[in-house]
DOTORGU-285188 format. One record per residue (C-alpha): x, y, z; residue number from 1. Coordinates in pm, whole numbers, plus 32768, in hexadecimal, padded with zeros to 4 digits. Last residue first. Layout:
% DOTORGU-285188
+------+------+------+-----+
:   px :   py :   pz :  nr :
+------+------+------+-----+
:    X :    Y :    Z : NUM :
...
+------+------+------+-----+
***
This chain:
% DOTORGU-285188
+------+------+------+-----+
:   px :   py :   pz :  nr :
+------+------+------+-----+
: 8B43 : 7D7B : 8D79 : 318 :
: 89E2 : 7D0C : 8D6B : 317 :
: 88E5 : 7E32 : 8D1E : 316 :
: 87BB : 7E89 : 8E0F : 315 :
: 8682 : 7E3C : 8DB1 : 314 :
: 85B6 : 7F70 : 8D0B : 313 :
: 85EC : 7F0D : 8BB2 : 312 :
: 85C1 : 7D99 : 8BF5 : 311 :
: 8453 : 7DFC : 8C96 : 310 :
: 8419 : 7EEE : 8B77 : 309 :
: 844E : 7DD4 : 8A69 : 308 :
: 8399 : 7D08 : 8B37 : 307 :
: 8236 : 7E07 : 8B40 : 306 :
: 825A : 7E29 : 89E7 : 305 :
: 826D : 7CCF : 8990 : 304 :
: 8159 : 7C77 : 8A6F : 303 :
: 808E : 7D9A : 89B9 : 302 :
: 809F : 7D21 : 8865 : 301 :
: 7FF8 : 7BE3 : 88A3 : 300 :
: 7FE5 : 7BC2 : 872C : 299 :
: 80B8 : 7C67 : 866C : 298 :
: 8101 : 7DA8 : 857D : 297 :
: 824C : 7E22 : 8573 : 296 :
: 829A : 7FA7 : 8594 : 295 :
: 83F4 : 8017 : 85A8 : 294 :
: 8418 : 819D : 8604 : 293 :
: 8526 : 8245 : 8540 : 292 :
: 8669 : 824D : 85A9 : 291 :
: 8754 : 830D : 8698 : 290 :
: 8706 : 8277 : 87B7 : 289 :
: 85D6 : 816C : 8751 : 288 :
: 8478 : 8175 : 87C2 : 287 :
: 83EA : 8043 : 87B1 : 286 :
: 826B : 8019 : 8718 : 285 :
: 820C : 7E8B : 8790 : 284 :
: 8087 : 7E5E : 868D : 283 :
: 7F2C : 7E36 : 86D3 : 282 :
: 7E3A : 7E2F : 85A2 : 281 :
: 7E69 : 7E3C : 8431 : 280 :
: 7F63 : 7D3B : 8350 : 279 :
: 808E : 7CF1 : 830E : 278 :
: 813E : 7E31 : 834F : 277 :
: 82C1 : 7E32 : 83A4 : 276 :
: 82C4 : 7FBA : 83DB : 275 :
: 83B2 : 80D9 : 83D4 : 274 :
: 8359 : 81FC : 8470 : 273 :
: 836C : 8356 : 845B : 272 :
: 83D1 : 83DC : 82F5 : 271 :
: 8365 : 827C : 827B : 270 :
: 83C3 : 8127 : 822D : 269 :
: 82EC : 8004 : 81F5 : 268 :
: 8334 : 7EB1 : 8209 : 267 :
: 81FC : 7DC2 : 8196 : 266 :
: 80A3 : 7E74 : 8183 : 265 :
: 8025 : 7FCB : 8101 : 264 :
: 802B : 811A : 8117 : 263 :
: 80B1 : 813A : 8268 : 262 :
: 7FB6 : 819F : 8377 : 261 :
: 7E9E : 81DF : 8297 : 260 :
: 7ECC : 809A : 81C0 : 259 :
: 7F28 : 7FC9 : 82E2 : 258 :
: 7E26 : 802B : 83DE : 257 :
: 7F27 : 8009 : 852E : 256 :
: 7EBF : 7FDD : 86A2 : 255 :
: 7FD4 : 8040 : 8778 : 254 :
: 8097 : 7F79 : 887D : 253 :
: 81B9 : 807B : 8932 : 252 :
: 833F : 8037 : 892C : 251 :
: 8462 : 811B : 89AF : 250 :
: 858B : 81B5 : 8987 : 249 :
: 8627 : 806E : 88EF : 248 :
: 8785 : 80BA : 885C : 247 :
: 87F2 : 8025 : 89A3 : 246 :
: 874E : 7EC6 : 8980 : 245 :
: 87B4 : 7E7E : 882D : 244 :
: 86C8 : 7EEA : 8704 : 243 :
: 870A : 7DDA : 8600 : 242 :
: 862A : 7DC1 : 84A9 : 241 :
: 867E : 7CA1 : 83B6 : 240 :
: 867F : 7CAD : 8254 : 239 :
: 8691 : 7B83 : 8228 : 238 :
: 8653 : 7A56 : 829E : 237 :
: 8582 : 7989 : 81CF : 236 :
: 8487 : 7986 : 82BF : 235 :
: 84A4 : 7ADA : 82D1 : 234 :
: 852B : 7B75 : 8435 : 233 :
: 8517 : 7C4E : 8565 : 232 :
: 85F7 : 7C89 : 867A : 231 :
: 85AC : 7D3B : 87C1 : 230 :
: 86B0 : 7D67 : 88CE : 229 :
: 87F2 : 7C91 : 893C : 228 :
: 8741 : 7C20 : 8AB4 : 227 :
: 8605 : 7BD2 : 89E3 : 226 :
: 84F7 : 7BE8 : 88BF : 225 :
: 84C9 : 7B34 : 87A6 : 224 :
: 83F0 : 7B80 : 867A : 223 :
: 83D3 : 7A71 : 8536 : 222 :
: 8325 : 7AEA : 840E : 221 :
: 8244 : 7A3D : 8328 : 220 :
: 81E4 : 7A58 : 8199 : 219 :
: 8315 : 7B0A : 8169 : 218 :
: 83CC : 79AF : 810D : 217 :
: 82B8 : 7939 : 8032 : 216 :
: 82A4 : 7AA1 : 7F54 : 215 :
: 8412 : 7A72 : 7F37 : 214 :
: 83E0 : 7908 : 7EB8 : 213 :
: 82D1 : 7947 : 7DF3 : 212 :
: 8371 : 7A8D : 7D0E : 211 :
: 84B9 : 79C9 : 7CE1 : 210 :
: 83D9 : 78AA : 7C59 : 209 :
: 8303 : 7987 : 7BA6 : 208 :
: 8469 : 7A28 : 7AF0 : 207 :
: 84F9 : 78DE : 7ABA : 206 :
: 83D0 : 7890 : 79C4 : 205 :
: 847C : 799C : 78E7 : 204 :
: 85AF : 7887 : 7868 : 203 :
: 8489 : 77ED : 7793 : 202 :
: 84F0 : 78C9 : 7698 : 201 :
: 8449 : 7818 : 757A : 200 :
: 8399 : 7986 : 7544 : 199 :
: 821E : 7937 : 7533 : 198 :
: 81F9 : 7835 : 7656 : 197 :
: 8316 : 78F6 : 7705 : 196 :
: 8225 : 79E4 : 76F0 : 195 :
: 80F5 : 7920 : 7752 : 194 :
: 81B9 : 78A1 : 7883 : 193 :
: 8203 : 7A1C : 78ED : 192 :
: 80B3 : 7A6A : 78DE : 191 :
: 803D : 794A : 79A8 : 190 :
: 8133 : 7974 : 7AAC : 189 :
: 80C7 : 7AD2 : 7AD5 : 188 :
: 7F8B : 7AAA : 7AF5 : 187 :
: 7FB9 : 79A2 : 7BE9 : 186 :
: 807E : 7A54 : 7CE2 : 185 :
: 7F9C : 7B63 : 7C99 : 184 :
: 7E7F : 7A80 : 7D35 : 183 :
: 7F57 : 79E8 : 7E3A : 182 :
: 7FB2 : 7B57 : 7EC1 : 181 :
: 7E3A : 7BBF : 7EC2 : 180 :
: 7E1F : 7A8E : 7F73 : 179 :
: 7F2D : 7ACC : 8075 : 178 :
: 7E9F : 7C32 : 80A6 : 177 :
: 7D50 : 7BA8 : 810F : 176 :
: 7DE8 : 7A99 : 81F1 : 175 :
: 7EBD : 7B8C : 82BD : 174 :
: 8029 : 7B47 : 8288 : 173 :
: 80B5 : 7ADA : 83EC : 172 :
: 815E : 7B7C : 84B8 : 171 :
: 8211 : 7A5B : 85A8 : 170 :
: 8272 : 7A42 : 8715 : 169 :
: 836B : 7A00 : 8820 : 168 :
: 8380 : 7AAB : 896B : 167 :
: 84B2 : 7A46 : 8A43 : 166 :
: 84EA : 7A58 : 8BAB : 165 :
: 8641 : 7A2E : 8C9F : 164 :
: 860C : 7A78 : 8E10 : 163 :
: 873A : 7AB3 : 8EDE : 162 :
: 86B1 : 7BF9 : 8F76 : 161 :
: 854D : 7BA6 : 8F9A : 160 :
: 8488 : 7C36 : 8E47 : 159 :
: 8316 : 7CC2 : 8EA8 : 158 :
: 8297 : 7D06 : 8D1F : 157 :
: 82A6 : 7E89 : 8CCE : 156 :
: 813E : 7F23 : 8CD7 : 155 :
: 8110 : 7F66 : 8B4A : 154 :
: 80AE : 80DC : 8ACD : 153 :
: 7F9F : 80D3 : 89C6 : 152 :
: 7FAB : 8185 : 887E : 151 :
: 7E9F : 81E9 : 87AE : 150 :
: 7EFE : 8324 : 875E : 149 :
: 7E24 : 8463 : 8754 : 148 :
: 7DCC : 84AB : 85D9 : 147 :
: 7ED9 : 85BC : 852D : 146 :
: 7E23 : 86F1 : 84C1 : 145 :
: 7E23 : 8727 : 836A : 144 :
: 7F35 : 87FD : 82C0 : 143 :
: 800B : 86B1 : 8230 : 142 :
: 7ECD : 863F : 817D : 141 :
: 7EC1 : 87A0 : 80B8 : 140 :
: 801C : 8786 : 8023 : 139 :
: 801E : 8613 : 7FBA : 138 :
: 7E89 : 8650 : 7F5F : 137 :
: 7F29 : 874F : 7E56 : 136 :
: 8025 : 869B : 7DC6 : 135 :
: 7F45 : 8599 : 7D63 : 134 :
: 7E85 : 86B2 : 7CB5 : 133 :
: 7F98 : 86FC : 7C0D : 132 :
: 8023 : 85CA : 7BC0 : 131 :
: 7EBF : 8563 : 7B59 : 130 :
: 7EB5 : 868A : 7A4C : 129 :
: 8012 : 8688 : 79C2 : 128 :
: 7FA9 : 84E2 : 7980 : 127 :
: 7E76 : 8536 : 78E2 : 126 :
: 7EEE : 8654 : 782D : 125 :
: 7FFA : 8578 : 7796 : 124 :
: 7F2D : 846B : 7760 : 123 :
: 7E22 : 854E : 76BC : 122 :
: 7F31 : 85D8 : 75B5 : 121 :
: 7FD2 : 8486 : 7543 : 120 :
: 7E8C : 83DE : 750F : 119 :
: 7E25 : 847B : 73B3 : 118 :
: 7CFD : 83CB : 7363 : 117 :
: 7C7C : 83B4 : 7215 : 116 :
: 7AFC : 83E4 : 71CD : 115 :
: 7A05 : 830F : 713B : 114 :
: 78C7 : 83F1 : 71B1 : 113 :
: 7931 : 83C3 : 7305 : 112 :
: 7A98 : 832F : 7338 : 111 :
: 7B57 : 846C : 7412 : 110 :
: 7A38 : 8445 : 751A : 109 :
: 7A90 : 82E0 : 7557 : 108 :
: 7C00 : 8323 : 75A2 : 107 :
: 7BB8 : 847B : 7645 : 106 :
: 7AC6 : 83D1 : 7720 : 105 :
: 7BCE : 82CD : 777A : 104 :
: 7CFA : 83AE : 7783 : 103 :
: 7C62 : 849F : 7869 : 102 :
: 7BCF : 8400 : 7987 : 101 :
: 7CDD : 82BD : 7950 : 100 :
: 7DDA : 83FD : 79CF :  99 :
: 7CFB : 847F : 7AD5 :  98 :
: 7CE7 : 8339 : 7B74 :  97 :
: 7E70 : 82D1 : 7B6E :  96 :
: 7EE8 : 8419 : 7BDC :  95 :
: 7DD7 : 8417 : 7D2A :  94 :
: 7E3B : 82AF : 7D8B :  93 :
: 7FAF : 8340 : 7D5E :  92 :
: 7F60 : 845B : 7E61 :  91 :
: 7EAF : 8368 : 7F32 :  90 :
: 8020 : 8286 : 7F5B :  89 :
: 80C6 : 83AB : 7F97 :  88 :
: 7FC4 : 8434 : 80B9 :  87 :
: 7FF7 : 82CA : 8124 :  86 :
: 814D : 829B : 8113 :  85 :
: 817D : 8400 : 81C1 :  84 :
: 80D5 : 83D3 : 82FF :  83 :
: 7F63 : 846E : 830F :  82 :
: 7EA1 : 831D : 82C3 :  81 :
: 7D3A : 835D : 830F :  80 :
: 7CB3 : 8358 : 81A1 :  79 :
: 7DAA : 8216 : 8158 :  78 :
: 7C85 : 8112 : 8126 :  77 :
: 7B6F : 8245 : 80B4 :  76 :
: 7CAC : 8265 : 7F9F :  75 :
: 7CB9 : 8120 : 7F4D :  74 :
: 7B29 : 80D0 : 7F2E :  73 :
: 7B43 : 8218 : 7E22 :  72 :
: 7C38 : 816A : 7D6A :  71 :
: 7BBF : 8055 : 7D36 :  70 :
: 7A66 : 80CF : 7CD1 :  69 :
: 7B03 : 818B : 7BDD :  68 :
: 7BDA : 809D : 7B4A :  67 :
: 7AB4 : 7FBA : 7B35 :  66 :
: 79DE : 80CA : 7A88 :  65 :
: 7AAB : 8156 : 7986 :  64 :
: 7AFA : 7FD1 : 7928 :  63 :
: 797F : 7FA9 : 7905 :  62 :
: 796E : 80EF : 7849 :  61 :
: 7A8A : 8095 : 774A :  60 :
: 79EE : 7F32 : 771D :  59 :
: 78D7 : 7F96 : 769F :  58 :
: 7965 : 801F : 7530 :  57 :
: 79ED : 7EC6 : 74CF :  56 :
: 7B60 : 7EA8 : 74AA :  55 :
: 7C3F : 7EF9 : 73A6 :  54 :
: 7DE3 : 7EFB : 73C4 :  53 :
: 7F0D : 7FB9 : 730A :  52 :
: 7E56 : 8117 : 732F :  51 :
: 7FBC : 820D : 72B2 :  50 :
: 8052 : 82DC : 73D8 :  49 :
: 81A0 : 8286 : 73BD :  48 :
: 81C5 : 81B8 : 74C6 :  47 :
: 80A6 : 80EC : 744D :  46 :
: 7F30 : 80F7 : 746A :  45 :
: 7DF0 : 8032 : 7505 :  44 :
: 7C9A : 804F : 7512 :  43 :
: 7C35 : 808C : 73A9 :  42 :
: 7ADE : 805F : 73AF :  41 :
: 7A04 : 7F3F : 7386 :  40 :
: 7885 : 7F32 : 7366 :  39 :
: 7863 : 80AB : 72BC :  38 :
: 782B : 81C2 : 738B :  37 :
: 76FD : 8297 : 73D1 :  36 :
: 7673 : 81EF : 74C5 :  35 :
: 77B0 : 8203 : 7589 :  34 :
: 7796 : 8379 : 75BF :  33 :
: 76CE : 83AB : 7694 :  32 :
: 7738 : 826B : 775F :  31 :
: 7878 : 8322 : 7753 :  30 :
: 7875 : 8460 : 77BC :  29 :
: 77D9 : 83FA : 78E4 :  28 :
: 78C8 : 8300 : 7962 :  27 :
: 79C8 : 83FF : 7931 :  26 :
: 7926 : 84EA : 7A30 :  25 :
: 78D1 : 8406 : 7B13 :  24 :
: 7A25 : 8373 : 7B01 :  23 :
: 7AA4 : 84F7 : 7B2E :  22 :
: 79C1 : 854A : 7C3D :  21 :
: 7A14 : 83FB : 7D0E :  20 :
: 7B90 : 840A : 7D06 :  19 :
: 7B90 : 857A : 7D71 :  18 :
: 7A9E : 8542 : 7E7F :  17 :
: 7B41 : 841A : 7F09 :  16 :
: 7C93 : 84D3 : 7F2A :  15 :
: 7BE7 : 8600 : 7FD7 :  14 :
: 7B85 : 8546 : 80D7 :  13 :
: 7C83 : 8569 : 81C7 :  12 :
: 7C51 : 86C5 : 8181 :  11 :
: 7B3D : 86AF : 8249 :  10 :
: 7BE8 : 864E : 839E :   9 :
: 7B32 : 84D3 : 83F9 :   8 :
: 7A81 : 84D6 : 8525 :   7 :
: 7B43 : 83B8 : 860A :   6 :
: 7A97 : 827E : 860C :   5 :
: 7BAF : 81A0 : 861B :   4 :
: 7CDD : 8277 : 86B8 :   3 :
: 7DD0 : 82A3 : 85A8 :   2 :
: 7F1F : 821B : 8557 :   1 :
+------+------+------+-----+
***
């Protein structure tokens, strides 16, 4: 949780770089080489290493490209993240990169002059390679300097001594992740009714329906605040997330970047915090005794702050 603006540490960059050199790289190597190959190429191979699968020869640097450029937008997305989800989450942006780097070269390389390709060897030094290297921006993003927070302090809300308040409200998926949700929603149904297409077993369509309903019930969460504490919920609902009153040692609004804060959206749980994140902007961040910090991101995040530290301050009934 950054301050929006803040100069960005260059190591925080190092992710990026890595991911762009070695698409760059690849890319390269093959446009030289593609006019050299024949119209399809053996794109695809089996566990054991033997080409089971043709394609034609452009589509390896058109798939080196979208990976790349997917991979480099994530890690400029996460490139101010210092908690450990996103480091993590870089680190495997960085494994995946290098490893399509090598094996996709490698695979059209291997095929000039009508040669064989064996892909057992690449993929395995792809995949040491990005680990590595993934590894290595795990290690490197934990030295940088942590970016001031962006935490605000709420004024408690003026509570007379017998008055009772509530604050109810709802985190929301953002729209952008809710389409990129419906879109793999239906990928996956699709693929899943074209096997059971294939197989008779029509018993797979279960699995999209499974898949819908829990993507439906985390869709929205419901946050209420009072006398008992803070409790947040699915709408389906669970898992649910209590902090009672006492285990609260206090509550502060911050402004959370879900990628570089946590890696990602829905609950996340790090070393430090863990978050219900639906989507980026203002979010309640309670510290809990003995706990990590619970971070939920809602609208009008500062009136629940500033009631949950009114009912923490009031004094207790007997």
């Amino acid at each position: 949780m950054t301050r929006p603006g803040a100069p960005a540490h260059p190591v925080t960059w190092l992710p990026t770089a890595i991911t762009a050199f070695a698409t760059v790289v690849a890319l390269a190597l093959e446009l030289a080489w593609l006019p050299r190959l024949p119209a399809e190429i053996a794109i695809h191979w089996s566990g054991s290493g033997v080409a089971d699968g043709s394609g034609p020869s452009w589509t390896v640097p058109v798939m080196t490209t979208a990976i790349g450029l997917l991979c480099v937008g994530l890690t400029i997305a996460m490139r101010r993240g210092v908690a450990a989800g996103a480091r993590l989450g870089s680190a495997v942006v960085v494994t995946a990169a290098v490893l399509v780097a090598v094996l996709a070269p490698t695979m059209m390389g291997g095929q000039l002059e009508g040669g064989r390709v064996d892909i057992l060897p690449p993929l395995l030094l792809g995949a040491l390679g990005g680990i590595a290297l993934g590894a290595l921006v795990v290690v490197l993003a934990g030295r940088g300097p942590v970016p001031p927070s962006r935490s605000t302090s709420a004024t408690p809300l003026p509570l007379a001594a017998d008055e009772r308040a509530v604050w109810l409200g709802h985190a929301t998926l953002g729209r952008g992740a809710a389409i990129a949700l419906a879109v793999v929603q239906l990928a996956v149904t699709a693929l899943v009714v074209w096997a059971a297409a294939q197989s008779g077993a029509w018993a797979l369509i279960a699995i999209p329906v499974v898949v819908a309903v829990l993507v439906i019930g985390f869709l929205e969460w419901r946050v209420r605040i009072d006398r008992s504490g803070l409790i947040v919920r699915p709408l389906i609902g669970a898992p649910a997330f209590r902090v009672p009153l006492d285990r609260v040692a206090g509550a502060d609004t911050v402004q959370v970047e879900p990628l570089a804060d946590f890696g990602g959206w829905g609950v996340r749980v790090g070393a430090t915090a863990t978050g219900v994140i639906t989507r980026a902007g203002e979010a309640i961040s309670v510290e809990r005794i003995g706990q990590r910090r619970l971070v939920v991101t809602v609208d009008d995040a500062e009136a629940a702050v500033a009631l949950l530290a009114a009912l923490r301050a009031a004094p207790r009934s007997a």
